[in-house]
VEXSE-784090 format. One record per residue (C-alpha): x, y, z. Coordinates in steps of 0.02 Angstrom, whole numbers, plus 50000, padded with zeros to 5 digits. Layout:
N
XYZ...
***
This chain:
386
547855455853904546935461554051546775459154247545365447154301545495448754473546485455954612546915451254802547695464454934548385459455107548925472555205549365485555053549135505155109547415506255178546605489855109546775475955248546085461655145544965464554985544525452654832544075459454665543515453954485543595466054355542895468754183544045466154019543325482453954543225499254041543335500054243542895515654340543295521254523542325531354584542755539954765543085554454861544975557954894545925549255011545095533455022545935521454908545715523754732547735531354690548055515654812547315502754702548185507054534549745508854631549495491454706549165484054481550585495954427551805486354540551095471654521551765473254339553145484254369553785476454548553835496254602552875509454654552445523254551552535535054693553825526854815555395520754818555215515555017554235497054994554015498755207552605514255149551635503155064551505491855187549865496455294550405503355475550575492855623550675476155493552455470655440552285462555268550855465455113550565454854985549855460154799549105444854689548285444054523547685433354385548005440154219547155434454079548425433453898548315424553726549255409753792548085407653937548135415254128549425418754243549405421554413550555434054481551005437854638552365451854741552725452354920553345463855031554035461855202555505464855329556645451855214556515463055043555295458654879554865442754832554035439254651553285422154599552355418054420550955404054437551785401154614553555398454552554765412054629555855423754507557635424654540557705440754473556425456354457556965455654271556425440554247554675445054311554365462754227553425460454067552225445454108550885458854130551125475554031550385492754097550355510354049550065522254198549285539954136548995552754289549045570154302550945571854321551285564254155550635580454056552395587554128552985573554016553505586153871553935600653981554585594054138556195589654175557525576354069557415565554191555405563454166555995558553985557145547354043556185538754168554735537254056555405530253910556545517054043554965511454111553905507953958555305500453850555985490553991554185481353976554195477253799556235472653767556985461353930558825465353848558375480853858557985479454064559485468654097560555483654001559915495654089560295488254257562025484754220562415501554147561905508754313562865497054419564355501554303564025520754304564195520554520565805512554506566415522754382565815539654455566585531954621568145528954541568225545554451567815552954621569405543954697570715551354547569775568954576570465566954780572005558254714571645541854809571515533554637573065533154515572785517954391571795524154247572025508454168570315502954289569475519454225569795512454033568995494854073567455503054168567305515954011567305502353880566005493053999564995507753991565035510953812564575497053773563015496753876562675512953857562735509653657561385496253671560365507253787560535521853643560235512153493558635505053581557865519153649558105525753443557315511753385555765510553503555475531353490555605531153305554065518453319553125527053455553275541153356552315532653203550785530653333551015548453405551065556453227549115550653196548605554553363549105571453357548605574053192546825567253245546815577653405547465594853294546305588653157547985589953052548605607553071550065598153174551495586953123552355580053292553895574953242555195563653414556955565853418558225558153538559725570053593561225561053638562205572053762564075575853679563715565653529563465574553369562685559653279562095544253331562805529653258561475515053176561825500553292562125497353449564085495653413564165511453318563735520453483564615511453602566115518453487565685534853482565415534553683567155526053707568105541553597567005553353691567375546053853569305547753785569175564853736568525572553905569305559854036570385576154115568685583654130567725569554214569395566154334569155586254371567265584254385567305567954464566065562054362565335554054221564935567854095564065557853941563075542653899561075538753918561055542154082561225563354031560015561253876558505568253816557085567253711556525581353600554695586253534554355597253405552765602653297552905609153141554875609753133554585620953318555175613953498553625610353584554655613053732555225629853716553925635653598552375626253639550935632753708550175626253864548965618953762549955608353644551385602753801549775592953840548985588253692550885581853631550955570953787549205564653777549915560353587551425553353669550655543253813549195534653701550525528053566551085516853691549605508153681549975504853501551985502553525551665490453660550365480053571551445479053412552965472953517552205460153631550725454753526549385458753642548515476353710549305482553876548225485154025547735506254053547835514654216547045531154202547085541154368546345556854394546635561754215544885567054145544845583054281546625591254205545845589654015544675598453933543105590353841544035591553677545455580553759544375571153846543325564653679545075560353621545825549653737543915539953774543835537753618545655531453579545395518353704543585512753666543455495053675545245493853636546395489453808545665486053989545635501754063545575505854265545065524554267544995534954440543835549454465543065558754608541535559554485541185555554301541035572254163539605572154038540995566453903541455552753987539805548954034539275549053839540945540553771541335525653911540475509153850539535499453968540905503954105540955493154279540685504654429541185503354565541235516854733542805517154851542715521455009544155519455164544975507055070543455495955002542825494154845540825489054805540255486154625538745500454614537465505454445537815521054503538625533154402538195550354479539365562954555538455555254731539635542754776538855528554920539755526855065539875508055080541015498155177540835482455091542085473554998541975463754855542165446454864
***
């Protein structure tokens, strides 16, 4: 799979630009602030339907204009697609080969990406909600159940929490409401659970040789996922939506006192360890970001074994927070492997070395121009590609 070419109207600071990319390896190159965050923002939602650093569509709109519009042509195994999102005072409209989506769901997963930037190291020692988000937004690609879940169980969750809010004030007295929105929940939440097991137990496969490449075997990274207030977590997706309904049982005077809900996937986590140790309490500096460099390149290899072809990498600003250890590792994990868009104020002597016949091109006040030029001196150009 990989993006052929790529049409902005109005999006953050690019009024109107046309570009053609290369299947392989795609560098831009550019001082900060003129555009080159923008443009893998503006492929990221044109997989994803979101930003990646927004939830306010109106910002990514460019000022004074009142709509933007994001189009592609995506090139996969069954032949191209073209893709298209706009944005405008009416809400988010999504079409495939010019035939509007009913739903966002529906949409999400005709054109696969995996966004790497420097934020994502935090992956293994941030917060659980990094953990969450992270492992919503790449399974969500790869499993539509999954997605449609996900999206019900959150509906579900506000009107529980509302309703557990409401017998917390006493302006609420039939629990018999609370015991249909529990079982709903359960059982979405059990599908969630049981998925999420399923996908990290595979990721994990992928991340196990990557570290072990990257460590040059001295570590074993081993993924768990840590159900809040369940001891165990039950094989299917029924077994867990069981085990959520006699939790959500056994601590309903708690969540009426809390007024809220205080289990299900929505509260989880996801657990790292090397060697038998918690990378997250015991890990060095060093191997948080070496496990999440692990973590985030398995995707590549989950992703491809799911769907069948090779997701599309965004790379932004990554090669400045790694070393030249790091660095060798993830160029050459990707090598000729997955289209890869890669953002950089100016190209190291690894990447230099490692990159294969990369396409160049210099960004400057939102404008791209195809360039030979692969020194730190970046030409100020205002032409766009056509």
């Amino acid at each position: 799979m990989h993006l052929d070419k790529l049409q902005l109207t109005d999006f953050r600071n690019y009024a109107d630009l046309t570009a053609e990319f290369s299947p392989q390896t795609n560098v831009l190159l550019g001082q900060n602030a003129q555009g080159k965050t923008n443009l893998l923002e503006a492929i990221y939602l044109l997989a994803m339907t979101r930003s990646h650093r927004t939830v306010n569509d109106r910002q990514l709109i460019r000022f004074g204009q009142k709509s933007a519009q994001i189009e592609g042509v995506v090139s996969r195994k069954l032949g191209p697609l073209r893709l298209s999102v706009s944005l405008g005072p009416t809400g988010k409209r999504v079409r495939v080969n010019q035939l509007e989506q009913a739903k966002l769901s529906q949409y999400i997963g005709q054109m696969n990406v995996i966004l790497f930037a420097p934020e994502d190291l935090a992956l293994v020692k941030g917060a659980p909600a990094i953990r969450r988000r992270f492992v919503d937004m790449e399974f969500g690609q790869i499993d539509a159940r999954y997605l449609a879940a996900l999206s019900q169980y959150r509906t579900v969750l506000r009107q529980r929490n509302q309703y557990l809010k409401q017998l917390q004030l006493n302006q609420a007295r039939d629990e018999v409401y609370l015991d249909v929105l529990s079982a709903q929940l359960a059982e979405l939440g059990g599908v969630i659970i049981a998925k999420r097991v399923k996908y990290l137990t595979q990721l994990e496969q992928y991340a196990q040789e990557l570290q072990h490449e990257i460590t040059q075997g001295d570590e074993q990274l081993t993924i768990r996922y840590h159900a809040r207030l369940l001891k165990e977590i039950g094989a299917t997706a029924e077994e867990v939506g069981e085990q959520l309904t006699t939790k959500y049982q056994e601590i309903r005077l708690t969540e009426v006192e809390k007024g809220t809900t205080l289990a299900g996937p929505h509260l989880d986590d996801v657990y790292f360890y090397l060697n038998g140790k918690n990378v997250q309490s015991y890990g060095s500096q060093g191997q948080q970001r070496t496990t999440a460099l692990a973590v985030k390149l398995a995707e590549i290899g989950l992703m491809q074994e799911a769907t069948g072809e090779a997701p599309i990498l965004l790379l932004d600003d990554v090669l400045s927070e790694l070393d030249g250890m790091r660095q060798t590792h993830l160029l050459r994990a990707i090598q000729d492997r997955v289209q890869t868009f890669l953002t950089s104020p100016a190209l190291s002597d690894v990447a230099r070395k490692l990159i294969n016949a990369p396409r160049i091109f210099a960004v400057s006040a939102g404008t791209i121009t195809p360039t030979e030029n692969i020194s730190p001196e970046i030409p100020d150009s205002k032409t766009t590609t056509d």
